[in-house]
N, CA and C of each residue as an Amber inpcrd file, in Angstrom:
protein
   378
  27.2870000  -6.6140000  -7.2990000  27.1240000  -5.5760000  -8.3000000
  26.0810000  -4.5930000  -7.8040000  26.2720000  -3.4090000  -8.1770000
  25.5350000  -2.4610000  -7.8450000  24.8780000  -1.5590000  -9.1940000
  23.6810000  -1.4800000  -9.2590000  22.7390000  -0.8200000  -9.9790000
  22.1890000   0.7240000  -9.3330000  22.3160000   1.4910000 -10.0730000
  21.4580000   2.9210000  -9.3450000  20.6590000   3.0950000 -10.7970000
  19.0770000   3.2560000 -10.4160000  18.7280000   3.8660000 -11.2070000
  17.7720000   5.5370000 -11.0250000  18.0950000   6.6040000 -11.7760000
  18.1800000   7.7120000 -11.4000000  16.6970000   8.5640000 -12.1130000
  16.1860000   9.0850000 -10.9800000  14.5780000   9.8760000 -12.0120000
  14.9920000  11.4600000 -11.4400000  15.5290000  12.1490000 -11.8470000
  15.5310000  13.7700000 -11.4920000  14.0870000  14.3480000 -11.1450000
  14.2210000  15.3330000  -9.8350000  13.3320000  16.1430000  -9.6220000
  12.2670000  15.6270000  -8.4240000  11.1790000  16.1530000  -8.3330000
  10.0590000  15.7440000  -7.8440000   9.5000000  14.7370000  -8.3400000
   9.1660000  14.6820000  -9.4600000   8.4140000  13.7540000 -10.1410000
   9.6090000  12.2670000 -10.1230000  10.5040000  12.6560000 -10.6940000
  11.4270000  11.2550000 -10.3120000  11.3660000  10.6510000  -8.8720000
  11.6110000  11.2300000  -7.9070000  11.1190000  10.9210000  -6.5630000
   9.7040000  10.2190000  -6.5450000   8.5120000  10.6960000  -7.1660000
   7.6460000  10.3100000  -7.1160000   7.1060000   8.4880000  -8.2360000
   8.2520000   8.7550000  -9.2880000   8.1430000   7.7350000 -10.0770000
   9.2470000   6.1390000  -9.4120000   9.9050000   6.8780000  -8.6290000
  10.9930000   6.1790000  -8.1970000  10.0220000   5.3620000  -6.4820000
   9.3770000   5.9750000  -5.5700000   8.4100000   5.2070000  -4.9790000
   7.1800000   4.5100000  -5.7240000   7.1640000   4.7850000  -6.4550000
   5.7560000   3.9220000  -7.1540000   6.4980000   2.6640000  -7.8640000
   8.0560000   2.4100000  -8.2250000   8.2760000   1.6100000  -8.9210000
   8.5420000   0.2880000  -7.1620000   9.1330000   0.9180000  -6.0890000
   9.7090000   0.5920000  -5.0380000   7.8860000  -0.2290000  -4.7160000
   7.0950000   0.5530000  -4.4540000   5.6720000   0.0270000  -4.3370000
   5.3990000  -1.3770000  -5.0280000   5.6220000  -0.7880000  -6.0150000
   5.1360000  -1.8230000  -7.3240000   6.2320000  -3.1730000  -6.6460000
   7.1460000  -3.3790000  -6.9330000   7.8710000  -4.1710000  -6.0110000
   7.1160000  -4.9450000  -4.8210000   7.0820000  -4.2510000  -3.8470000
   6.1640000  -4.5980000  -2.8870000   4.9910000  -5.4960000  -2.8100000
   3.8990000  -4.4840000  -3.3370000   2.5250000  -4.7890000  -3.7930000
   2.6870000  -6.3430000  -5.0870000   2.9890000  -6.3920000  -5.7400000
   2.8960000  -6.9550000  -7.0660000   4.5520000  -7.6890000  -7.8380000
   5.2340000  -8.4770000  -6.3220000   6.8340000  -8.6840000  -6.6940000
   6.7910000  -9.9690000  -8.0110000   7.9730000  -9.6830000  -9.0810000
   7.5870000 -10.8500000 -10.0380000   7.8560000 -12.1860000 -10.0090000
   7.0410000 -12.7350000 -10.6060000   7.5610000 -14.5070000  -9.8230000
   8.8410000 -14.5980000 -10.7830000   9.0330000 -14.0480000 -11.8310000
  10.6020000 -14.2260000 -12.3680000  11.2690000 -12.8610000 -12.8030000
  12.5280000 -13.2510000 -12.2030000  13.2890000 -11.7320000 -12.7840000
  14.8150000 -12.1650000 -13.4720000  14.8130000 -11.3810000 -14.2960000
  15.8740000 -11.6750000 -15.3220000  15.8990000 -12.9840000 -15.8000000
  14.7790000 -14.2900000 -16.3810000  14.6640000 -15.0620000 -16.3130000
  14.9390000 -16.5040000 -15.3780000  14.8120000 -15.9040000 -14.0120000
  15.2080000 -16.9330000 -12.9690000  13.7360000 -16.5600000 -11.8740000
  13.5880000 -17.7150000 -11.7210000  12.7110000 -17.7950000 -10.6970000
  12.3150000 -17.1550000  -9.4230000  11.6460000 -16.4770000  -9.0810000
  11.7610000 -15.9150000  -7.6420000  10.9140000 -16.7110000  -6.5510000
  12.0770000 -16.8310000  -5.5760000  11.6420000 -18.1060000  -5.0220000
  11.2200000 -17.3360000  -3.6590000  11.4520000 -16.0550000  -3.3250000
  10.8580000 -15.8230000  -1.6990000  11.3620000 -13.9070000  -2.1100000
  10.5870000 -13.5720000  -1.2080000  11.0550000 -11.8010000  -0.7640000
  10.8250000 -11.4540000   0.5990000  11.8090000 -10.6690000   1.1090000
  12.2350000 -10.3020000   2.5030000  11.6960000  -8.8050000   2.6090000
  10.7790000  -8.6030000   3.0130000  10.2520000  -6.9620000   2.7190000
  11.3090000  -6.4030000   4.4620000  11.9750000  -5.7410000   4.0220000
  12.3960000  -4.9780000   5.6580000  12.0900000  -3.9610000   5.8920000
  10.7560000  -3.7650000   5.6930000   9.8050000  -2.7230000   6.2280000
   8.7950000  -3.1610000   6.9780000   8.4900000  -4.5350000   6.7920000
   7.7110000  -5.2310000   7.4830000   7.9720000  -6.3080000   8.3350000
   8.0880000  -6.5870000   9.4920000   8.3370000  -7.8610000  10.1540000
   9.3570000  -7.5900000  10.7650000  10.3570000  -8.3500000  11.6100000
  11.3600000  -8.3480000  12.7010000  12.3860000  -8.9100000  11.6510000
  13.2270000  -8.2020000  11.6920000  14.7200000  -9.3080000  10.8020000
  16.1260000  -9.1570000  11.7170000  16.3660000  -9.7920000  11.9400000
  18.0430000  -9.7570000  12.6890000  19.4900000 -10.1270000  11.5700000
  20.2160000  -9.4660000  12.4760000  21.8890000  -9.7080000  11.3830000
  22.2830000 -11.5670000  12.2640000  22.9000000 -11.9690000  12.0290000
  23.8750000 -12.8880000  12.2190000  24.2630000 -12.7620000  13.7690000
  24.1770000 -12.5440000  14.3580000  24.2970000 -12.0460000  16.2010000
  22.9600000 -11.3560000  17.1110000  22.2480000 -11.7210000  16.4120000
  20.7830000 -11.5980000  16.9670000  20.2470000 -10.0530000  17.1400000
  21.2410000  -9.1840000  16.4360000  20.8100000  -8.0160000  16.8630000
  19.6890000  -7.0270000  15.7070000  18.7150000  -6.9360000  16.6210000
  17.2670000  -6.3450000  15.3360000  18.3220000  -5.1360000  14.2810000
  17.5090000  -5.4690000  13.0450000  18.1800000  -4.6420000  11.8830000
  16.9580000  -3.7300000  11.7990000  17.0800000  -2.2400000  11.8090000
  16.1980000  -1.3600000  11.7110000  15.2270000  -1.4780000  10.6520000
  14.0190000  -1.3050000  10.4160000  12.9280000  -1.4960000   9.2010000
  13.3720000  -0.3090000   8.0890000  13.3180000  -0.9800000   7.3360000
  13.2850000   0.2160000   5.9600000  13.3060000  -0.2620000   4.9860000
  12.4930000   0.7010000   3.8970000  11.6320000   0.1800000   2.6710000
  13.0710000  -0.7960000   1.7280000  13.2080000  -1.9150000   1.9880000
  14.0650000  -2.6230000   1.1970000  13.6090000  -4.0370000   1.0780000
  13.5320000  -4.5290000   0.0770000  13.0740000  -5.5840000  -0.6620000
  14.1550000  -6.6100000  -0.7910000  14.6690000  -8.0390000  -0.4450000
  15.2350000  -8.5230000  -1.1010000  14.5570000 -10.6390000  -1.7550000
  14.8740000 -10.2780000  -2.5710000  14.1200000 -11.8210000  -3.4390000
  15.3960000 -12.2890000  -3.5240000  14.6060000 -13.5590000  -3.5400000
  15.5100000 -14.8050000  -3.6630000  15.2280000 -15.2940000  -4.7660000
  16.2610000 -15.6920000  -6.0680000  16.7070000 -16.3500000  -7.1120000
  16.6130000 -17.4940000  -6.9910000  17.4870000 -18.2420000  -5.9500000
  17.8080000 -19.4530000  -6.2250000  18.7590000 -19.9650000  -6.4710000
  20.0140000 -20.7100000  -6.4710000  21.1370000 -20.7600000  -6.4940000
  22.2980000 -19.9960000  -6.4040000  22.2940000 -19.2820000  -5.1870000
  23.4040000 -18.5600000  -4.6550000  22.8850000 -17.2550000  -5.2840000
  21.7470000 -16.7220000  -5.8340000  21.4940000 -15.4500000  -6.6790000
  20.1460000 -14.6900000  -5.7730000  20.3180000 -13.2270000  -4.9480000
  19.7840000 -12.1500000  -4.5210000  19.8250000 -10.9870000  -5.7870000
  18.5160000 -10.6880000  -4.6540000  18.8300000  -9.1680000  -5.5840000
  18.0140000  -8.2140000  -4.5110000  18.3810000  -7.1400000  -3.7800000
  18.0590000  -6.1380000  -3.0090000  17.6640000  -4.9300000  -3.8140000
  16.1900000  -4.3520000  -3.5220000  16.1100000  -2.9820000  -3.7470000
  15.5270000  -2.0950000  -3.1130000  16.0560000  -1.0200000  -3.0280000
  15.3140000   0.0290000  -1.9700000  15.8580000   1.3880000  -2.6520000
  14.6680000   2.3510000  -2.4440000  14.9720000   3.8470000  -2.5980000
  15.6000000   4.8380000  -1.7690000  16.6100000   5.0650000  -2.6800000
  17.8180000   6.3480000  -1.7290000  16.8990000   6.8920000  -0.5820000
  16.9770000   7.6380000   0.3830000  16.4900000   7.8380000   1.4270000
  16.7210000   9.6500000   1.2690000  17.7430000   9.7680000   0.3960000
  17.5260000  11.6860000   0.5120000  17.9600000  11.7510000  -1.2410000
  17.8850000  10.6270000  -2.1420000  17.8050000  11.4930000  -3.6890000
  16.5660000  10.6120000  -4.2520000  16.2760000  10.9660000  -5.3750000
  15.4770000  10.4020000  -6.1910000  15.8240000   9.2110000  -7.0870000
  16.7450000   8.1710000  -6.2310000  17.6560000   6.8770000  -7.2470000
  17.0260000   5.9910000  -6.5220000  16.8570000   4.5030000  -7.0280000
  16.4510000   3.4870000  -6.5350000  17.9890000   1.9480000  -6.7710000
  18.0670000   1.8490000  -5.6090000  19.3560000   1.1290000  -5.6640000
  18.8250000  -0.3680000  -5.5800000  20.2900000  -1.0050000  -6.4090000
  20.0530000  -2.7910000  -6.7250000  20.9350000  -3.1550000  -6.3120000
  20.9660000  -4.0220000  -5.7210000  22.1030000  -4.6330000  -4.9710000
  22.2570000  -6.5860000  -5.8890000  22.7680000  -6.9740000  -6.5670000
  22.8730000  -8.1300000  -7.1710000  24.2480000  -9.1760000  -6.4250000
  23.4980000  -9.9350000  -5.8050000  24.1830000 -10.8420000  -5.2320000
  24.3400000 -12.2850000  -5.7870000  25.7740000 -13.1410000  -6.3840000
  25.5340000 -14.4340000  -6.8510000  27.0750000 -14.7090000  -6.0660000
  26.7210000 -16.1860000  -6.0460000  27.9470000 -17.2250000  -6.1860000
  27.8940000 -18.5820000  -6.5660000  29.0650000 -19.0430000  -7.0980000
  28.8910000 -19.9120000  -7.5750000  30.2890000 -20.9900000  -6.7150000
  29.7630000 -22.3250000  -7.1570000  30.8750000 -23.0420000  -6.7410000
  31.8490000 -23.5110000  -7.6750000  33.1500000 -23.9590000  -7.4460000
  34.2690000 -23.6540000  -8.4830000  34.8760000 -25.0980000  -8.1160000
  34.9300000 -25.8830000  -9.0460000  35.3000000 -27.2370000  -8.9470000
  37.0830000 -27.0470000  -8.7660000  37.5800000 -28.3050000  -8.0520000
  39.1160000 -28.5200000  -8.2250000  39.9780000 -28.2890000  -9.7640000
  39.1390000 -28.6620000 -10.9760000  39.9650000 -28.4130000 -11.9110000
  38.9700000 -27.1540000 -12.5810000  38.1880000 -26.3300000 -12.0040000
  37.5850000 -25.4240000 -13.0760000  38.7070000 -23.7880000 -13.0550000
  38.6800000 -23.4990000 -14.0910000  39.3920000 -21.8100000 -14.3550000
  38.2630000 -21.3280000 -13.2300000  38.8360000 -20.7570000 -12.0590000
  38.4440000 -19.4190000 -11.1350000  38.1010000 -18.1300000 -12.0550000
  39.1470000 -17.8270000 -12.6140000  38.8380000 -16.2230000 -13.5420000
  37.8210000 -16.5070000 -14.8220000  37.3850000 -17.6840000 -15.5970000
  36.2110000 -18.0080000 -16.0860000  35.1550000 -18.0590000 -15.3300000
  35.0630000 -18.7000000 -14.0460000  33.5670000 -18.8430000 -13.5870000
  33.3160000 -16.8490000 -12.9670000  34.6090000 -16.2260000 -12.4910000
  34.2330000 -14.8910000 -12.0580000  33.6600000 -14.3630000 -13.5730000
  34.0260000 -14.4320000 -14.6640000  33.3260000 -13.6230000 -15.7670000
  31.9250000 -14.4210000 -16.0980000  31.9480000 -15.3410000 -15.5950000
  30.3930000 -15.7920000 -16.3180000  29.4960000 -15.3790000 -15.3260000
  30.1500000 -15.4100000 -13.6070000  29.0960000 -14.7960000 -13.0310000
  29.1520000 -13.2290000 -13.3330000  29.8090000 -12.6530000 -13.2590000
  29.9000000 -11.0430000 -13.5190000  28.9420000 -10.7650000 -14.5750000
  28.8360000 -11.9630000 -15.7850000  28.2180000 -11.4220000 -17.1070000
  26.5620000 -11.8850000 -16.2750000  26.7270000 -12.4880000 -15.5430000
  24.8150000 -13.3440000 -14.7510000  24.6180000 -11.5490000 -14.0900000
  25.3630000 -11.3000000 -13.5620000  24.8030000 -10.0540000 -12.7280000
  24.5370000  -9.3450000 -13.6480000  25.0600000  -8.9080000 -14.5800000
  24.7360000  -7.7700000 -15.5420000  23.5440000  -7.9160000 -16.0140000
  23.4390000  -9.3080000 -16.7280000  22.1420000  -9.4700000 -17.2380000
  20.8690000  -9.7320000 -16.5700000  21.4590000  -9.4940000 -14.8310000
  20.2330000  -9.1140000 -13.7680000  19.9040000  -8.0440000 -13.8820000
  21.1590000  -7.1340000 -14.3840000  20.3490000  -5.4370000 -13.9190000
  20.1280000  -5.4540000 -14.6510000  20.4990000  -5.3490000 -16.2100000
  19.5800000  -5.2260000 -17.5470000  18.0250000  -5.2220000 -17.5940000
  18.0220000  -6.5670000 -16.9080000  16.3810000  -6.8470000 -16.5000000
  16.1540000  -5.9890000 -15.9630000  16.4210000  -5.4000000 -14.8910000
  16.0760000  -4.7320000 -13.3540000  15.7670000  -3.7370000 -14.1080000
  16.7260000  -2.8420000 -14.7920000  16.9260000  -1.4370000 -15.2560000
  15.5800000  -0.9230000 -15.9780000  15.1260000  -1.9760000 -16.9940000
  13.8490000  -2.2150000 -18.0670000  12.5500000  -2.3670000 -17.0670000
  12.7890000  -3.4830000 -16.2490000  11.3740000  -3.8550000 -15.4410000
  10.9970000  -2.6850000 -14.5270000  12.1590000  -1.8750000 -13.8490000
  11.9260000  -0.4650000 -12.9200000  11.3080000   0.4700000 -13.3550000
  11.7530000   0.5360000 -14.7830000  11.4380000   1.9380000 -15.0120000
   9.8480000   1.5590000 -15.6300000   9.4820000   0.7840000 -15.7840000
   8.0930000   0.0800000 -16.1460000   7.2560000   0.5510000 -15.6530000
   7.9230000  -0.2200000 -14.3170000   7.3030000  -0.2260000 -13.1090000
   6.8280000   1.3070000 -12.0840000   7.8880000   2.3940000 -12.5010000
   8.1220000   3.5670000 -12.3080000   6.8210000   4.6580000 -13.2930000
   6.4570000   3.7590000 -14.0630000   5.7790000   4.7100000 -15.4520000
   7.1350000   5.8890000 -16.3190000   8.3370000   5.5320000 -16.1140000
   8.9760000   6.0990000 -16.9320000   9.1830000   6.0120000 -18.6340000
């Protein structure tokens, strides 16, 4: 799932790095009521893809949930939006409904950005 959240102008630009900061500086030990168990700053430190090849640094954040649940954020690079990237999966037993467990996770992501959407703009001074 994908989240954009949008501050027009200069000042949005400017509210939209201070929330990305805030992140950084001060990440929460829980988001959307799940635990945050680690954060990957890729602005800082060496990170590689899956074939050893270095992934360029840039201001992007991603925390770890905890049971198959990410969440990535980083600020657009030429607008004033700060993007969420919500990552889950779940495992699906031999007799469980597939198209039930996709809506209960679909409804888990939503109620990640919900959080996200509220805690950003907080975080933003919006």
């Amino acid at each position: 799932k994908l989240g954009t959240i949008e501050m027009p102008g200069a000042e949005g630009a400017k509210q939209i790095a201070r929330a990305v900061e805030s992140y950084q500086k001060n990440p929460p030990r829980e988001w959307g009521g799940r635990r945050v168990l680690g954060v990957n700053d890729f602005e800082k430190g060496t990170h590689r893809d899956v074939d050893g090849m270095e992934i360029p640094k840039e201001r992007m954040l991603m925390f770890d949930l905890g049971e198959g649940f990410r969440v990535a954020v980083r600020a657009s690079g030429t607008e004033p939006k700060m993007k969420c990237y919500f990552f889950g999966k779940r495992k699906v037993g031999e007799n469980e409904d597939l198209a039930k467990a996709k809506r209960e996770l679909a409804t888990e992501l939503e109620q990640l950005w919900e959080w996200t959407r509220t805690d950003a703009r907080g975080r933003a001074g919006a």
